[in-house]
C-alpha positions in Angstrom: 79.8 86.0 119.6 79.3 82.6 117.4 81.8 80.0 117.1 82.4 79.4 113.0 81.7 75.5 113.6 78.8 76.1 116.2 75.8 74.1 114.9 72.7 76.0 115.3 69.1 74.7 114.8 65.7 75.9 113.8 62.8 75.7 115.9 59.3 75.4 114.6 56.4 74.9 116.2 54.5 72.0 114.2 51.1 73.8 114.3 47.5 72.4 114.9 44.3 73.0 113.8 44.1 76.4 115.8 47.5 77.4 115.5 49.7 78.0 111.9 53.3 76.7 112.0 55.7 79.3 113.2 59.4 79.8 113.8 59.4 79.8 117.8 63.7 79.7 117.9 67.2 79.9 116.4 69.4 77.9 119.2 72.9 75.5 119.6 70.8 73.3 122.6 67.6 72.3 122.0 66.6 70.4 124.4 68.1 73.0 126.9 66.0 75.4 125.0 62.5 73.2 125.4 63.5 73.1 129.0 63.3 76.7 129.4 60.5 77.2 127.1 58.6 74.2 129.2 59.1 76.5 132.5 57.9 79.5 131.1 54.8 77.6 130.2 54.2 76.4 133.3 54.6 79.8 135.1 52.0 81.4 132.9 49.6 78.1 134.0 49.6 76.9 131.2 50.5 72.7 130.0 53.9 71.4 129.0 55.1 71.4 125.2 57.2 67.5 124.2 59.0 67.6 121.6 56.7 65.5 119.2 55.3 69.6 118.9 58.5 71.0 117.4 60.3 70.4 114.1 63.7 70.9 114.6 66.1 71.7 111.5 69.8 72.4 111.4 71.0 75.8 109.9 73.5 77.3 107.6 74.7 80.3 108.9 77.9 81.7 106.9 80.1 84.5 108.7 82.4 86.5 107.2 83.3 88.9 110.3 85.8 88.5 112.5 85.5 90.1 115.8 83.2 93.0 114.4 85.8 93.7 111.5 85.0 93.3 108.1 
């Protein structure tokens, strides 16, 4: 479950002239996430991602549940 005050971020990948922008993530650690995302990479031999490749934006997430209940 989400903390109310967890802050959450937006992934994007920036794009190139091959590849259209596109949401990659939703995630409260990003550079844990590009960590992870970096490894993966490299296990399917392919290069490393920085970060200069991403767009990161915070998001506003609103809940209204509580533990499942409305």
């Amino acid at each position: 479950m989400i903390k109310k005050n967890t802050t959450l971020y937006a992934i994007s990948y920036i794009g190139d002239e091959n590849n259209s922008r596109t949401l990659e993530a939703i995630t409260d650690n990003y550079e844990k996430w590009l960590e992870e995302h970096n490894a993966r990479r490299i296990a399917d031999g392919e290069e490393e991602e920085y970060s200069k490749s991403f767009e990161v934006q915070p998001v506003s997430l609103s809940l209204y549940e509580e533990n499942g209940d409305e």
